[in-house]
C-alpha positions as a Markdown table, in Angstrom:
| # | Residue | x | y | z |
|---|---|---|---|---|
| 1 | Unk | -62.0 | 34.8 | 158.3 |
| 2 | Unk | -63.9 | 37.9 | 158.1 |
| 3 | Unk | -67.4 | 39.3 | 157.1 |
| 4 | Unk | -68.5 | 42.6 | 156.2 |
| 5 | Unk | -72.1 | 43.5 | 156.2 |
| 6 | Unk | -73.0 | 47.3 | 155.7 |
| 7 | Unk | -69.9 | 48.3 | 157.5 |
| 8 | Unk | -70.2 | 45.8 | 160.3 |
| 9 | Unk | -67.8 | 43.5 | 160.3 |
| 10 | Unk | -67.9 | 39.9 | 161.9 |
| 11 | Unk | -64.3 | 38.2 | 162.7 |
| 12 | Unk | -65.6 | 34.6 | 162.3 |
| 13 | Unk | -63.6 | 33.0 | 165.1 |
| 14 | Unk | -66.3 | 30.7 | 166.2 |
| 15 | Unk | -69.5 | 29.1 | 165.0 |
| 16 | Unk | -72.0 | 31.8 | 164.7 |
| 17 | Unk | -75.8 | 31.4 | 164.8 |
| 18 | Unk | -78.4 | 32.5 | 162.4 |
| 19 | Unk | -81.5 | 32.7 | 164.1 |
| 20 | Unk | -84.8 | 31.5 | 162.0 |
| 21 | Unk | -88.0 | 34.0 | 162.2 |
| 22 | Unk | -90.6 | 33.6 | 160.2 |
| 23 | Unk | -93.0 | 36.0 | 159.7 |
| 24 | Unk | -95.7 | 33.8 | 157.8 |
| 25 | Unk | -99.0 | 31.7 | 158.1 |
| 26 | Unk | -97.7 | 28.6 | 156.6 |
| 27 | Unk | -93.8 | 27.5 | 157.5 |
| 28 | Unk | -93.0 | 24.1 | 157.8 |
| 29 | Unk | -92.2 | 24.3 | 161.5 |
| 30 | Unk | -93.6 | 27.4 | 163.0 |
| 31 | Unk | -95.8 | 29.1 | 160.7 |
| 32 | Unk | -98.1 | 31.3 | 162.2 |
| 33 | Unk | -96.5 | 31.8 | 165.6 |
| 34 | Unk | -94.9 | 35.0 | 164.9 |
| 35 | Unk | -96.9 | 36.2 | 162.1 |
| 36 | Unk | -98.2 | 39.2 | 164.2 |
| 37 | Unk | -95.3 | 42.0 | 164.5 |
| 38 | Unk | -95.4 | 42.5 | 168.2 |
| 39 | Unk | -94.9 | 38.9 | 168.7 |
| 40 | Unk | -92.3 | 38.5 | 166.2 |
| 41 | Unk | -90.4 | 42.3 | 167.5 |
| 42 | Unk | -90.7 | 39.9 | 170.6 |
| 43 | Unk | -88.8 | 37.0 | 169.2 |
| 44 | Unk | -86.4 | 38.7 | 168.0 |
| 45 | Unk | -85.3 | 40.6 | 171.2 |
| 46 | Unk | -85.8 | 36.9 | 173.0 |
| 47 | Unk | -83.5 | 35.8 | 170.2 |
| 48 | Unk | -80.7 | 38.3 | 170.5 |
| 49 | Unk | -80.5 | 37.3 | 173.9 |
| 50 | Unk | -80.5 | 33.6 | 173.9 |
| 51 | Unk | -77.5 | 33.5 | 171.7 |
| 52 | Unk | -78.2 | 34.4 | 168.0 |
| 53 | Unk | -75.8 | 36.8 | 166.1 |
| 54 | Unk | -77.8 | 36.7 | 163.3 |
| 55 | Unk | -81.8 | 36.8 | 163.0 |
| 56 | Unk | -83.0 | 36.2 | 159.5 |
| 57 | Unk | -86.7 | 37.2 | 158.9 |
| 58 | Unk | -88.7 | 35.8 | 156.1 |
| 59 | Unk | -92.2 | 36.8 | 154.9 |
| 60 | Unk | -92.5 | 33.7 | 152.7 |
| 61 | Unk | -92.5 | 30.0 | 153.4 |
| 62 | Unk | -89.8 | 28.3 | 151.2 |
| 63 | Unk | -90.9 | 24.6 | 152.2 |
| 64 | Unk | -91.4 | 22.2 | 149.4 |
| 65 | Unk | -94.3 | 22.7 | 147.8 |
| 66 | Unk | -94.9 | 26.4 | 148.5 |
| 67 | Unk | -96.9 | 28.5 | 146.8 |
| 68 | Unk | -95.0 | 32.0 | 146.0 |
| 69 | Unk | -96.8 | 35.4 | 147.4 |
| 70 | Unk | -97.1 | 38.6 | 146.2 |
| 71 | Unk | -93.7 | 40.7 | 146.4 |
| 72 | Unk | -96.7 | 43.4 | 148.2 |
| 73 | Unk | -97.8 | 40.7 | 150.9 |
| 74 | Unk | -94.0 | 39.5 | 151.4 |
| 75 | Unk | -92.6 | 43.3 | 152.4 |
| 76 | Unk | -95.6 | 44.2 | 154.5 |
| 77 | Unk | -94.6 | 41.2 | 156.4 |
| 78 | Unk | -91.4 | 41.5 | 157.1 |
| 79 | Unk | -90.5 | 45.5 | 157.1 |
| 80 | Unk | -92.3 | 46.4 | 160.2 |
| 81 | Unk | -90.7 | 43.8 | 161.9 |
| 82 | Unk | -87.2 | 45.1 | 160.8 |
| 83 | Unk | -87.9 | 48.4 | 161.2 |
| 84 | Unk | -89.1 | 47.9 | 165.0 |
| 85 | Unk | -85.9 | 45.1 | 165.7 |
| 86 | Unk | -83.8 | 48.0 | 164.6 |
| 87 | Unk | -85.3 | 50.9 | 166.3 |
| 88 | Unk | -85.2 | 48.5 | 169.6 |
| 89 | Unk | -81.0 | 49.1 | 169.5 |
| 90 | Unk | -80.9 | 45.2 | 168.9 |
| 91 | Unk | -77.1 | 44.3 | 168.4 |
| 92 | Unk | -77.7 | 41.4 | 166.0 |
| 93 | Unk | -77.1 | 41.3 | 162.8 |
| 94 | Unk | -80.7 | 41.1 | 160.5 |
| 95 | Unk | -81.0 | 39.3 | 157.4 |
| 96 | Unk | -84.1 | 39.1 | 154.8 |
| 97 | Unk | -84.5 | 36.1 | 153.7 |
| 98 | Unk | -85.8 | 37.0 | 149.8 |
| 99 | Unk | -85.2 | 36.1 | 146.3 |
| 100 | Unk | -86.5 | 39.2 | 145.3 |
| 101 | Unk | -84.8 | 42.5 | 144.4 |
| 102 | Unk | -88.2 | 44.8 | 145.2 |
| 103 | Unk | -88.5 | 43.1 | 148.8 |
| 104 | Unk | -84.4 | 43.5 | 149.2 |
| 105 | Unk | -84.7 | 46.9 | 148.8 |
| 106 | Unk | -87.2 | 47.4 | 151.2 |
| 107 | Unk | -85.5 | 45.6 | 153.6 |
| 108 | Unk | -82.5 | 47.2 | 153.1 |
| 109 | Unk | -84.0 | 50.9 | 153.8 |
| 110 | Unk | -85.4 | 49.3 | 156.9 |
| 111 | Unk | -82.2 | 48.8 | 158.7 |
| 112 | Unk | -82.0 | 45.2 | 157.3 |
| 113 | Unk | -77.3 | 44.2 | 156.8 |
| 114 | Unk | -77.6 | 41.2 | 155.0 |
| 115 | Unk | -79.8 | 38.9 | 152.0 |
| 116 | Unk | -80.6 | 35.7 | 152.4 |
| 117 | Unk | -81.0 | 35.0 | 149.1 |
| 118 | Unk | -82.1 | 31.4 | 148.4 |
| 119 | Unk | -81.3 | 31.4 | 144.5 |
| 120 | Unk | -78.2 | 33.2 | 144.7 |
| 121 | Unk | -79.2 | 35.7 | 142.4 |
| 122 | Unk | -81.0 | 33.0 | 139.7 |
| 123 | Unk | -84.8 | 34.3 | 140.3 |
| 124 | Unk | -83.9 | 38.0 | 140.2 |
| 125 | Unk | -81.0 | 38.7 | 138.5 |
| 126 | Unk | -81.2 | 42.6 | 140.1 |
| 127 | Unk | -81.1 | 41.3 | 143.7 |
| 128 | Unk | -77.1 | 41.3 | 144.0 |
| 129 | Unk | -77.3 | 44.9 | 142.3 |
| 130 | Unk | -79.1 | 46.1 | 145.3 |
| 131 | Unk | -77.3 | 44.6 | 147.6 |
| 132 | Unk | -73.9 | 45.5 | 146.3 |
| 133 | Unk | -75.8 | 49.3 | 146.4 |
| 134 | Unk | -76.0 | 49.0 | 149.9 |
| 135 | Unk | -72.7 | 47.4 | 150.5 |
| 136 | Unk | -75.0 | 44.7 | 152.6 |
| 137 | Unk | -73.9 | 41.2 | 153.0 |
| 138 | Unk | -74.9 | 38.5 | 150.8 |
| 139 | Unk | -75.9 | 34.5 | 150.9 |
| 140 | Unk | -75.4 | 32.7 | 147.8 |
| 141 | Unk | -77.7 | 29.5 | 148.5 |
| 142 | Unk | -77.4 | 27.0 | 146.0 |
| 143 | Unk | -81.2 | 25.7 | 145.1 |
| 144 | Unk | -82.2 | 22.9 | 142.2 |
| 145 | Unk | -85.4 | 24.5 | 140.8 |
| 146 | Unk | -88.0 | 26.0 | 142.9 |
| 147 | Unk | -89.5 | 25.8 | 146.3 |
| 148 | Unk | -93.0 | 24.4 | 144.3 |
| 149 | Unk | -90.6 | 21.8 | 142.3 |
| 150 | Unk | -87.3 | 21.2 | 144.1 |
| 151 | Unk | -87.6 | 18.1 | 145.2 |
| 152 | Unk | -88.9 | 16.9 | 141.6 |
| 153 | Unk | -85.5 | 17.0 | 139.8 |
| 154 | Unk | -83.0 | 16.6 | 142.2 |
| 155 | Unk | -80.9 | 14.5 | 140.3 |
| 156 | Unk | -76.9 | 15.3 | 140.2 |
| 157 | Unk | -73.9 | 14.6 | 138.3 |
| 158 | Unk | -72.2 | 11.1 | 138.7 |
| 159 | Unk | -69.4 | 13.4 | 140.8 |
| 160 | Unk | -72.0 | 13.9 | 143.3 |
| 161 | Unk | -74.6 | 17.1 | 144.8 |
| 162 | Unk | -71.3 | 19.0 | 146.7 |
| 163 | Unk | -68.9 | 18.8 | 143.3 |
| 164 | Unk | -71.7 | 20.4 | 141.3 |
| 165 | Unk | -72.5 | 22.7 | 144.2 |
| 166 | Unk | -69.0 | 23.5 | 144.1 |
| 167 | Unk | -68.9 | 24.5 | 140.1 |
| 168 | Unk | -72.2 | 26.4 | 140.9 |
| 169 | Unk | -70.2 | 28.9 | 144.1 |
| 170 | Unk | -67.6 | 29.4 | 141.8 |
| 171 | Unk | -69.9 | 30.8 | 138.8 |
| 172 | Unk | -72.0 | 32.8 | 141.4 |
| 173 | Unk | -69.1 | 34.5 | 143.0 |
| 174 | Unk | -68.1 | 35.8 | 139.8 |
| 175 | Unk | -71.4 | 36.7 | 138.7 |
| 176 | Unk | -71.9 | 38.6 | 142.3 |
| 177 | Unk | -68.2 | 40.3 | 142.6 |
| 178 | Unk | -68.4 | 41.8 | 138.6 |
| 179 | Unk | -72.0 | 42.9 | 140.0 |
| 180 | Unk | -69.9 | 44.9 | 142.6 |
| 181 | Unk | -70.0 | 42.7 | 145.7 |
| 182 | Unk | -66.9 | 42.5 | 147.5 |
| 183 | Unk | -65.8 | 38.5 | 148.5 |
| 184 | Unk | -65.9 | 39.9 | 152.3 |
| 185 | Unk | -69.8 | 40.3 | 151.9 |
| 186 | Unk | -70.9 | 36.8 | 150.7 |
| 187 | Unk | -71.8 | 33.9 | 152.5 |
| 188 | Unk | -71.9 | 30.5 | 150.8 |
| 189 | Unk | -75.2 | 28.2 | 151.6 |
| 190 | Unk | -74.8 | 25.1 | 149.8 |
| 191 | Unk | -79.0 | 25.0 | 150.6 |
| 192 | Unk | -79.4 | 21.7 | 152.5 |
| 193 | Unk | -83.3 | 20.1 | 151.8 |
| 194 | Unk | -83.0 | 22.4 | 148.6 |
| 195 | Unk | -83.4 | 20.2 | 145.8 |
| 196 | Unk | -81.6 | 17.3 | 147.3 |
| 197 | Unk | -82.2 | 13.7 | 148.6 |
| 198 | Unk | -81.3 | 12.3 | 151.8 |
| 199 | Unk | -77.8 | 10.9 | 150.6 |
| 200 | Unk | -77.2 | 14.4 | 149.1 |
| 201 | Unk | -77.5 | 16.2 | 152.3 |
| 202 | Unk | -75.3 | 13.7 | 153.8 |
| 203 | Unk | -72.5 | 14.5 | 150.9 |
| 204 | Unk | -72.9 | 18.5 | 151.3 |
| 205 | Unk | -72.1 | 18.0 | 155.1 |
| 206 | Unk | -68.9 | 15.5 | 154.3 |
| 207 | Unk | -67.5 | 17.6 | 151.7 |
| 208 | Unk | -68.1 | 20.9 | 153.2 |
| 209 | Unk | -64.3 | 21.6 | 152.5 |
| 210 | Unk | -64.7 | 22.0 | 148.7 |
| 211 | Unk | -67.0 | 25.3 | 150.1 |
| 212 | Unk | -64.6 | 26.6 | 152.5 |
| 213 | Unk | -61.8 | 26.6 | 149.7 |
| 214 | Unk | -63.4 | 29.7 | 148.4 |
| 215 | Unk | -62.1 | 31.5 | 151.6 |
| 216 | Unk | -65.9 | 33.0 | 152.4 |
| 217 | Unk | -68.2 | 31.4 | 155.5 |
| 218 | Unk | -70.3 | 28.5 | 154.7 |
| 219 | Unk | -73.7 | 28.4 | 156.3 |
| 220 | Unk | -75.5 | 25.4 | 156.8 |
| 221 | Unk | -79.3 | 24.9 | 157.5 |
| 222 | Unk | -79.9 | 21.6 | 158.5 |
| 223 | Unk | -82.9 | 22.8 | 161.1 |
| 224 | Unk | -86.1 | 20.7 | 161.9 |
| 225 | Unk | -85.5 | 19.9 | 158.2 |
| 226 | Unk | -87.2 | 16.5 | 156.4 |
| 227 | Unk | -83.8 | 14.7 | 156.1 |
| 228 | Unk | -84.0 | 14.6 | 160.1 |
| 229 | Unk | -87.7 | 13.2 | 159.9 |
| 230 | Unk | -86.5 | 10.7 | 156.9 |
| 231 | Unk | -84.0 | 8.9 | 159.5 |
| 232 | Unk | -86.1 | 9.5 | 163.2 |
| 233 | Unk | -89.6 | 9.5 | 162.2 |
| 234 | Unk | -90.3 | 12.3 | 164.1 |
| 235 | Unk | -92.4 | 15.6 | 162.9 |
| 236 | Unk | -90.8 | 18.5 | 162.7 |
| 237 | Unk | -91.4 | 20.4 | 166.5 |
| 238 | Unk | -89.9 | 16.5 | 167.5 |
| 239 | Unk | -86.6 | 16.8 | 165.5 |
| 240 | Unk | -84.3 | 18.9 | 168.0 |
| 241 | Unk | -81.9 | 16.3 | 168.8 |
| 242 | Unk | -81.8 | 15.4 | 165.5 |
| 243 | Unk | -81.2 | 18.8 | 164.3 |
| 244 | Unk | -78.1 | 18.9 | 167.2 |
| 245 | Unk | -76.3 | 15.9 | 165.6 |
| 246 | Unk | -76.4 | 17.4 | 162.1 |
| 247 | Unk | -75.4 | 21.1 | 163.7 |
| 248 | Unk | -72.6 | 19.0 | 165.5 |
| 249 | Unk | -71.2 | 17.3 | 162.6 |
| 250 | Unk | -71.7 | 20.5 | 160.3 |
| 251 | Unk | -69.7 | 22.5 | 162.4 |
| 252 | Unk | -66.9 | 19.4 | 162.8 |
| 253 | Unk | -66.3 | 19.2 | 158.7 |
| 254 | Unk | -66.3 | 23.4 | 159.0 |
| 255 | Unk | -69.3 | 25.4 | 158.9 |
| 256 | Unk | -68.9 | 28.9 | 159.8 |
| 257 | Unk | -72.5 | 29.5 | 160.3 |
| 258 | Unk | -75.2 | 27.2 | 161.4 |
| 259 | Unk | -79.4 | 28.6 | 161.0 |
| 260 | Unk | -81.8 | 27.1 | 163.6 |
| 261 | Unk | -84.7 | 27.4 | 164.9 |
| 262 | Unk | -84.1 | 26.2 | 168.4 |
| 263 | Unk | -81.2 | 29.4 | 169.4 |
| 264 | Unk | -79.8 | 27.9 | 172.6 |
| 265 | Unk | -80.0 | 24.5 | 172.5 |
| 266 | Unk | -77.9 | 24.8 | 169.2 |
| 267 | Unk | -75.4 | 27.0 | 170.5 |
| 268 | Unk | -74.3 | 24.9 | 172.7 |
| 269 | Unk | -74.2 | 22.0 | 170.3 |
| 270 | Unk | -72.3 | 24.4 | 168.0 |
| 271 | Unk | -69.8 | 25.2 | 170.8 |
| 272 | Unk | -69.1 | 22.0 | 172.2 |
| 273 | Unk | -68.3 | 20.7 | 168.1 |
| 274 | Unk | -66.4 | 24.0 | 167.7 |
| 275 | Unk | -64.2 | 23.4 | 170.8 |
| 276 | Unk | -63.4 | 19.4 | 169.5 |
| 277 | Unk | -63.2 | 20.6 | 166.3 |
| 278 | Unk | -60.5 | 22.7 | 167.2 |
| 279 | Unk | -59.2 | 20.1 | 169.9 |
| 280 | Unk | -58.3 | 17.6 | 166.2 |
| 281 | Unk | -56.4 | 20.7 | 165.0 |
| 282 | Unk | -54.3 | 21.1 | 167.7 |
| 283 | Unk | -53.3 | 17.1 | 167.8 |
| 284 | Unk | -52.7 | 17.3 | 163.7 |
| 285 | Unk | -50.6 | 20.1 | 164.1 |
């Protein structure tokens, strides 16, 4: 499986890792820690090196219940702090993580190759426009109303949260391709935490087949998340061995892409499910 980002191309022949860097005052887990550019340029670099081959920077907290900020106050947050990653020669790949076209854009011009976008083009119908523009890669995320409201309404079909997830991929593929994105740029998130309860999350991660039948990687984002507090009790700077079990099993039942907040200690979770993962294919063959 391959993935083309801005002319960069990815063979996905292992579990990659998408790094988490948030450039805010008020994420869940680490907001405010690398809110100042030099100490999130810093990260980064410390990132890139620790394992990540992806570092996706977001200048707006997407927890539940967050208040949205000013497209203004998002891109002054977060374009410096591509700008300098990029002008520092860093090898990995950087994502915005945005829902909106004006901040994509800026991003973009900044050196940014790929959109995190966690509506899949739903908030902002221009956002895969400007993508496809700059032949950058893509992430569909699948999301049940809004960061303020998602976990209000996240009520599925009797089939079940990864079904419907499912029917929603297939619409936004089509949607982004007859924009003009290729299939090679996209990434499917099936947006774990997103709208969904416990039991949900559970199904997304057993069914994550019905995802990688669209032949594109499927990134999963299980990191520090509440569904880890719901079962350990733990807050969310306590949930990293929590978060390793769900990265283990993710990558087990085939994600291609795993985004954590905690770059080395999940890369070698990753690795060691990607290498028994691969160990079950090799007996079934």
């Amino acid at each position: 499986m391959k993935f083309v980002a801005r002319g960069s191309q990815l063979d996905i022949n292992r579990t990659l890792i998408m790094a988490v860097l948030n450039v805010t005052p008020d994420s869940f887990s680490d907001g405010g820690v690398y809110f100042e550019k030099n100490a999130a340029v810093k990260r980064g670099i410390q990132l890139q090196s620790l394992g990540a081959d992806i570092i996706d920077i977001g200048g707006e907290s997407t927890r539940p219940g967050a208040e949205p900020v000013s497209p203004a106050e998002e891109i002054s947050r977060v374009v410096p702090v591509i700008r300098e990653l990029k002008n520092s020669g860093i090898k990995a790949l950087i994502s915005a993580d945005t829902y909106r076209s004006s901040t994509a854009r800026a991003a973009l011009d900044a050196g940014a190759d790929i959109i995190n976008d966690i509506s899949g083009g739903t908030f902002d119908p221009d956002i895969m426009k400007t993508a496809a523009e700059y032949g950058a890669g893509y992430v569909i995320m699948h999301i049940k109303g809004s960061p303020k409201d998602m976990q209000k309404n996240a009520v599925y079909s009797t089939r079940g949260a990864a079904a419907d997830i499912s029917a929603y991929f297939s619409e936004r593929i089509k949607s982004a391709v007859d924009i003009g994105l290729k299939t090679e740029n996209l990434i499917l998130d099936p947006g774990i935490g997103f709208g969904k309860t416990l039991n949900d999350n559970f199904d997304i991660i057993e069914n994550l087949g019905l995802f990688r039948a669209f032949g594109m990687p499927v990134l999963i984002g299980t990191s520090r998340k509440s569904m880890i507090g719901e079962v350990t009790g733990t807050p969310p700077d306590g949930r990293i061995f929590g978060t390793a079990a769900t990265v283990a099993l993710a990558v087990e039942k085939g994600a291609d892409i795993v985004r954590v907040h905690d770059v080395k200690e999940m890369k070698q979770a990753a690795d060691m499910a990607f290498a028994f993962a691969n160990y079950l294919h090799e007996v079934a063959r």
